[in-house]
C-alpha positions as CSV (number, residue, x, y, z in Angstrom):
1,X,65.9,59.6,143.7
2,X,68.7,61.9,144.7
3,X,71.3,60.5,142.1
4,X,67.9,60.8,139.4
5,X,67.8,64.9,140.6
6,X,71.8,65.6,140.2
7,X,72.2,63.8,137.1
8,X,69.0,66.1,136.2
9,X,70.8,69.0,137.2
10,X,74.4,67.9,135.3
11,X,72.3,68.0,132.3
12,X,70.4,71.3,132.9
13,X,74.4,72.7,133.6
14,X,75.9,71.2,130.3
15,X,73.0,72.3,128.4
16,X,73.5,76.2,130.1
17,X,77.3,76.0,129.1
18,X,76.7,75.0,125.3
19,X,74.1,77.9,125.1
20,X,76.0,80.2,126.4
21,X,79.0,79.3,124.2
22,X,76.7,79.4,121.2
23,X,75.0,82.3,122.4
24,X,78.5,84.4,122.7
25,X,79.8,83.4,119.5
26,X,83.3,82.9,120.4
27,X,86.0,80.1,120.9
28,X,87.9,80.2,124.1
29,X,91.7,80.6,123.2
30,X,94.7,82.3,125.3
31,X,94.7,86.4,124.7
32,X,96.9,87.0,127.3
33,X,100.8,86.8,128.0
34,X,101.8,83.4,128.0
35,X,105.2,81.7,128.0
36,X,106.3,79.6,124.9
37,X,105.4,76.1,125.1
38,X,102.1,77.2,127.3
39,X,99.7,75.0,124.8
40,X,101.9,72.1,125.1
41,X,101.9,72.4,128.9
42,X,98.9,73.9,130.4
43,X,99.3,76.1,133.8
44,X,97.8,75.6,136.7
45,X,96.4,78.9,137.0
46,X,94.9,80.4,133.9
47,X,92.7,81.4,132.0
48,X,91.6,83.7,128.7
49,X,88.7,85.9,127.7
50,X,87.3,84.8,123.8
51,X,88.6,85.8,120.4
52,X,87.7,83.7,117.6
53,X,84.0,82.3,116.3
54,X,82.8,79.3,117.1
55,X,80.7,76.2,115.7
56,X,76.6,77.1,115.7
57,X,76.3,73.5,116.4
58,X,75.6,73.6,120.9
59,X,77.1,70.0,121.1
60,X,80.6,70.8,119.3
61,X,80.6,74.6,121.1
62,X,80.0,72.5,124.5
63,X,83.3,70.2,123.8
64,X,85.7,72.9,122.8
65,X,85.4,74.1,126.5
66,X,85.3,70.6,127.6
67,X,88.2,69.4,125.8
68,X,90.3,72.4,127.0
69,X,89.0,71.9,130.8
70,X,90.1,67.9,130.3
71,X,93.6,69.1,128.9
72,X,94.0,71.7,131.8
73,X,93.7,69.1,134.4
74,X,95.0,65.7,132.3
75,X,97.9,67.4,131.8
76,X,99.1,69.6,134.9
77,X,101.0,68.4,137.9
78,X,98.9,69.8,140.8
79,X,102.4,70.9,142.6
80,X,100.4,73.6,144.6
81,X,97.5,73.4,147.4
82,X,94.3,74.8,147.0
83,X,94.9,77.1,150.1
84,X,95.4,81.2,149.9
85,X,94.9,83.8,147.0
86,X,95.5,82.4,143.2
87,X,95.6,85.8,141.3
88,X,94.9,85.9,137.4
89,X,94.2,88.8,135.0
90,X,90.4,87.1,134.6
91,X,89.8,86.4,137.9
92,X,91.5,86.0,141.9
93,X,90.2,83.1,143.4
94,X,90.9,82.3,147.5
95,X,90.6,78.8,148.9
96,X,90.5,77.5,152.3
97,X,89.7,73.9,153.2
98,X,87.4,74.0,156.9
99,X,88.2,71.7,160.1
100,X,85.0,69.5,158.7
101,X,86.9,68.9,155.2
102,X,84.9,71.5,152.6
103,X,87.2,73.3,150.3
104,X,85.4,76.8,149.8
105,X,86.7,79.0,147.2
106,X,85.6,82.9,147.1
107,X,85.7,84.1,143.3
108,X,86.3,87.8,142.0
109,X,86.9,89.3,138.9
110,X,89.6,91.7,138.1
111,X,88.7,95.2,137.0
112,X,89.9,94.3,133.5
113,X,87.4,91.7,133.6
114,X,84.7,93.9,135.1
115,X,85.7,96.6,132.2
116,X,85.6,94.1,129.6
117,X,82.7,92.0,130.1
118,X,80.3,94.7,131.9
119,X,77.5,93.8,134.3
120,X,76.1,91.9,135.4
121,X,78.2,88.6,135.0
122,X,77.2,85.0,134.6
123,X,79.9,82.4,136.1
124,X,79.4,78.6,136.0
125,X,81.5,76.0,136.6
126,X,80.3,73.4,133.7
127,X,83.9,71.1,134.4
128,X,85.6,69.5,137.2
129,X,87.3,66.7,137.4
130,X,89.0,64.7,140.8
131,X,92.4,62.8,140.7
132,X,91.3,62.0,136.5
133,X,87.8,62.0,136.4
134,X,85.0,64.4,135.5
135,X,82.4,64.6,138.6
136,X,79.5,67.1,138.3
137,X,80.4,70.2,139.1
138,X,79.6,71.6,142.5
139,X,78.6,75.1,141.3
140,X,75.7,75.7,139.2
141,X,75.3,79.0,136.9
142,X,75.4,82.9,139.2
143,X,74.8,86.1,138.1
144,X,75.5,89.1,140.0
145,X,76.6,92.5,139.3
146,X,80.6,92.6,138.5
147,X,81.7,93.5,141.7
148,X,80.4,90.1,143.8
149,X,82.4,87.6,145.5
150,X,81.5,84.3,143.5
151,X,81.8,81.7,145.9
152,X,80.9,78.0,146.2
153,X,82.3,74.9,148.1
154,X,83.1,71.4,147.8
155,X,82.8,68.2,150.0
156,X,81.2,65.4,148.8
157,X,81.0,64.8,144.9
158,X,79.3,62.5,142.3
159,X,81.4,61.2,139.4
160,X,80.0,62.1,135.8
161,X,78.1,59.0,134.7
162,X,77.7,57.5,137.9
163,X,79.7,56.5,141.5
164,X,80.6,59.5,144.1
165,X,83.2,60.4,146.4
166,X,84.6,62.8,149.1
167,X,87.4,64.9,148.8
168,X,90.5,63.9,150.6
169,X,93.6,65.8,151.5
170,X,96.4,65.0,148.7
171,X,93.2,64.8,145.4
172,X,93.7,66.6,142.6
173,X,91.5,68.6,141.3
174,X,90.7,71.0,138.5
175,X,87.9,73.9,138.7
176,X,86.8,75.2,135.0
177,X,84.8,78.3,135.3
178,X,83.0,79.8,132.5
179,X,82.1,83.6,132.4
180,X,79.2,85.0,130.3
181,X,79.7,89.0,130.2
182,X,76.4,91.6,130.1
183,X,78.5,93.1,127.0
184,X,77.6,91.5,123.8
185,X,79.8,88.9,122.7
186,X,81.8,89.0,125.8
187,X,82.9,85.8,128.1
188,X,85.9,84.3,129.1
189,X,86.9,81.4,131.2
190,X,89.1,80.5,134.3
191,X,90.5,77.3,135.6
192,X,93.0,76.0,138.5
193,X,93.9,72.9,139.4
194,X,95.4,72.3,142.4
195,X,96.0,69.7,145.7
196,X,93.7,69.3,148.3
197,X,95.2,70.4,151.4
198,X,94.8,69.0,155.1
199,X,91.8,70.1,157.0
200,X,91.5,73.6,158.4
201,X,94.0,75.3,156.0
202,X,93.3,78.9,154.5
C-alpha cells in the first residue's frame, strides 16, 4: 500500500513538472557564463534560468528537463561532498548530513533570481538519481514568497519503477530542482550532484 501511495505521488510530481514546463513556455538552456566545453561536460553545480520555446506537447516538455537532469548526473564525477554552502547565480544551496544519516539541504535563491522570477516562487525537485539511477524525488512542489529557505531532506529512497534504498556515505547523487517564477514566462532550474559524506558532517 505504501509503495501503491509513492508511486501515486511520483506520478502527480512528473505530471506537475510537464505542466509547468508547458505552462512557462520555455526550454531550459545555459544563459549564464559558462566555460567552453560546459555542454560536453556538465558541472556539478549549475544551473540556468529559460530562453527558448518549447514543445506544447507535456510529455516531450517533461523529457527535455529529464534528459538534461540524466546528463547532469550520467556524466559528472561527484569529486565533492554534499557538505557546506554550494553558491550559484540561480540559487545557494547548504547541505549537512545528521548523526542519524539524513542529508538536509536548505535552498535560497539569489536576488537575481528573486528579481527575475518575482514572487512567490514554485520549486520542485521532479529528478534525482542515486549512484545511476532515477529514485523518486524526495521533495515534492513548494511555493513561498522569494525570500524562503527551501528546504527538504533525504534518507531513505525508492528507485523509479520499483526497489528502494538508503543513502550511504560515498553515493552519488544528483538533485534537479525546477523553479516556476510568479512573473509570466519565468522559471529556471538548478542541479548539484555531489558525494554523500560520513554522518554528522555540515
Amino acid at each position: 500500500m505504501a509503495t501503491t501511495h509513492v508511486q501515486g505521488e511520483h506520478l502527480v510530481l512528473k505530471k506537475t513538472i510537464a505542466a509547468t514546463a508547458v505552462a512557462c513556455g520555455a526550454l531550459l538552456t545555459t544563459t549564464l557564463a559558462a566555460p567552453a566545453g560546459a555542454a560536453e561536460a556538465p558541472a556539478d553545480n549549475g544551473g540556468a534560468y529559460l530562453s527558448r520555446p518549447v514543445p506544447k506537447d507535456p510529455a516531450e516538455a517533461a523529457n527535455l528537463a529529464r534528459e538534461r537532469a540524466e546528463t547532469v548526473h550520467l556524466r559528472t564525477p561527484a569529486n565533492k561532498l554534499c557538505t557546506g554552502t554550494w553558491k550559484h547565480a540561480v540559487s545557494t544551496v547548504t547541505f549537512q548530513r545528521a548523526h542519524g544519516g539524513t542529508l538536509a539541504w536548505g535552498f535560497k535563491l539569489s536576488h537575481t533570481s528573486r528579481a527575475n522570477l518575482g514572487s512567490p516562487v514554485v520549486v520542485s525537485m521532479p529528478y534525482a538519481y542515486v549512484n545511476g539511477k532515477s529514485v523518486n524525488p524526495p521533495y515534492s512542489p513548494h511555493t513561498a514568497v522569494n525570500t524562503y529557505n527551501f528546504h527538504g531532506s533525504m534518507k531513505k529512497y525508492q528507485y523509479t519503477g520499483g526497489g528502494s534504498g538508503t543513502i550511504a556515505t560515498g553515493n552519488k547523487v544528483t538533485f534537479y530542482w525546477f523553479l516556476k517564477g510568479a512573473k509570466p514566462n519565468t522559471a529556471a532550474d538548478r542541479y548539484i550532484t555531489c558525494k554523500v559524506p560520513k554522518p554528522g558532517s555540515a
